[in-house]
C-alpha positions as a printed NumPy array, in Angstrom:
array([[  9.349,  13.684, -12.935],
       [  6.689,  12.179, -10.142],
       [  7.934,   8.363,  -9.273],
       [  6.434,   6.401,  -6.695],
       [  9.64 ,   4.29 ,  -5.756],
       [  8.04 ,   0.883,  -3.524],
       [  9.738,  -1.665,  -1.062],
       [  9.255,  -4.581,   1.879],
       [  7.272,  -7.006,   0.471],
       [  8.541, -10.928,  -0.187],
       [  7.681, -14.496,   0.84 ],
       [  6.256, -15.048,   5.031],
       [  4.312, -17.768,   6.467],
       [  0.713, -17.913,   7.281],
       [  0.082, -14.852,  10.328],
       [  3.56 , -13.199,   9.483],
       [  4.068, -10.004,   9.22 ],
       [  5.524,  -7.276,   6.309],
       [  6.176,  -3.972,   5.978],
       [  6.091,  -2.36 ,   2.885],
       [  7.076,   1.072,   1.768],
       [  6.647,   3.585,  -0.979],
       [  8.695,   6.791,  -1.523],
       [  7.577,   9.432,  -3.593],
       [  9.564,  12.054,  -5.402],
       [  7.976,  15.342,  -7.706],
       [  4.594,  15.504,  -5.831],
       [  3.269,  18.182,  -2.902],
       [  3.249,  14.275,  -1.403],
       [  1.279,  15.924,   1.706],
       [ -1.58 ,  17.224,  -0.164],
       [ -2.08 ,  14.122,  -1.776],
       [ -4.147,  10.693,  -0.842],
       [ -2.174,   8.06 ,  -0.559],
       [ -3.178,   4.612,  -0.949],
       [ -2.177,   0.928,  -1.293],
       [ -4.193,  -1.513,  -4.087],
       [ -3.485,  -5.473,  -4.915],
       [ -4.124,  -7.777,  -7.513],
       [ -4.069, -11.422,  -7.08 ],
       [ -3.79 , -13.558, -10.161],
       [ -6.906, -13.963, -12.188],
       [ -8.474, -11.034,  -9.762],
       [ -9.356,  -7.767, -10.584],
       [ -7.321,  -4.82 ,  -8.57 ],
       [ -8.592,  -4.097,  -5.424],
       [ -8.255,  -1.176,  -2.722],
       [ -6.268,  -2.199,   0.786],
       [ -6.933,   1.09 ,   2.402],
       [ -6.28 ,   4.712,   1.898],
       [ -5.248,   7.503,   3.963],
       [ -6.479,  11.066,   2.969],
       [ -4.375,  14.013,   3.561],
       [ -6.174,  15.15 ,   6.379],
       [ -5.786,  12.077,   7.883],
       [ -8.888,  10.413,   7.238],
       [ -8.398,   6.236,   6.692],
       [-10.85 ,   3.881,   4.931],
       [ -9.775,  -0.14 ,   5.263],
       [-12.064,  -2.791,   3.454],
       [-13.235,  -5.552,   5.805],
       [-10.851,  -7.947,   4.383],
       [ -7.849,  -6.084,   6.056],
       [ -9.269,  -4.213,   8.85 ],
       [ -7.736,  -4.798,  12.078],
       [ -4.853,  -6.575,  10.258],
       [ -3.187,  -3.881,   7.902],
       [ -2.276,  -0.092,   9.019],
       [ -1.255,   2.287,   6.518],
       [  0.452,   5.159,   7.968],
       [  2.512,   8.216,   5.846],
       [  5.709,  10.21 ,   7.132],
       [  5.266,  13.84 ,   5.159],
       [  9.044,  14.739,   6.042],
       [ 10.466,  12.116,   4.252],
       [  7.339,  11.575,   0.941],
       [  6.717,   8.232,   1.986],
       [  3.762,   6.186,   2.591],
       [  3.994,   2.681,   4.532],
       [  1.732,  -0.709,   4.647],
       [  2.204,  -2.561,   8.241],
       [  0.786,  -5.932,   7.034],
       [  0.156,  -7.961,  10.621],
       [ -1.305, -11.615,  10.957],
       [ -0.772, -12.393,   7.573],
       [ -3.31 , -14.816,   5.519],
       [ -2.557, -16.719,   2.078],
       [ -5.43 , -14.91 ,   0.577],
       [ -3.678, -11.951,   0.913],
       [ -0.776, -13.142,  -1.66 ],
       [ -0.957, -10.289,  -4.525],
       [  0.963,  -7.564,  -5.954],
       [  0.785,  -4.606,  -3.988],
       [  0.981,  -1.418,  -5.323],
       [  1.026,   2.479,  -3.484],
       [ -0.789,   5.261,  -5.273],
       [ -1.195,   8.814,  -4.808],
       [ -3.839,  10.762,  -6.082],
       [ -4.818,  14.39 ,  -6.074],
       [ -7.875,  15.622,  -7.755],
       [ -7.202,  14.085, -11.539],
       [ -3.691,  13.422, -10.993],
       [ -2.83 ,  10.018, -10.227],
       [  0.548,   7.924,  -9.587],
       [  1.521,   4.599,  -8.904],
       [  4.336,   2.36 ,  -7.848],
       [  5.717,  -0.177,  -9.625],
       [  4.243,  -3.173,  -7.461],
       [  5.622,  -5.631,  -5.553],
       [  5.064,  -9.305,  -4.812],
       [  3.689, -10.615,  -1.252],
       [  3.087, -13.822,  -0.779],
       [  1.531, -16.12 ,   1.86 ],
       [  2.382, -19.301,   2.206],
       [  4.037, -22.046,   4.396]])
């Protein structure tokens, strides 16, 4: 059974900072892309970045500079440093993992900007 288990996330002020995390179980996690999406309300789902396994990363311009996504292959788990915070990034956050047709996501998990 593949699950994509997520944590971090939560309430933080204007140019705060989260962590989340997402640990995977029943995948060959390092031969997979890993990747974190969000949806704001009323907004379609969008891609935060990605990180290939061969280490390539893609970031949008929206979080570039701001968000790092790095993965720890020991331990299955994928993680989203969020720095300098903004209230446009309030969304649900989810992690996915994709390999060739096969794709899995978390379960999502609120972040929200505000003061």
């Amino acid at each position: 059974q593949v699950q994509l288990v997520q944590s971090g996330g939560g309430r933080v002020v204007p140019g705060g900072s989260l962590t989340l995390s997402c640990v995977t179980s029943g995948i060959e996690f390092s031969q997979y892309t890993v990747g974190w999406y969000r949806q704001a309300p009323g907004k379609e789902r969008e891609l935060v970045c990605l990180l290939t396994d061969n280490g390539i990363f893609n970031y949008p311009d929206s979080v570039k500079g701001r968000f790092t996504i790095s993965r720890d292959n020991n331990k299955n788990t994928v993680y989203l440093q969020m720095n300098r915070l903004k209230p446009e990034d309030t969304a649900v956050y989810y992690c996915d993992a994709v390999r060739g047709s096969r794709v899995y996501w978390g379960q999502g998990t609120q972040v929200a900007v505000s003061s």
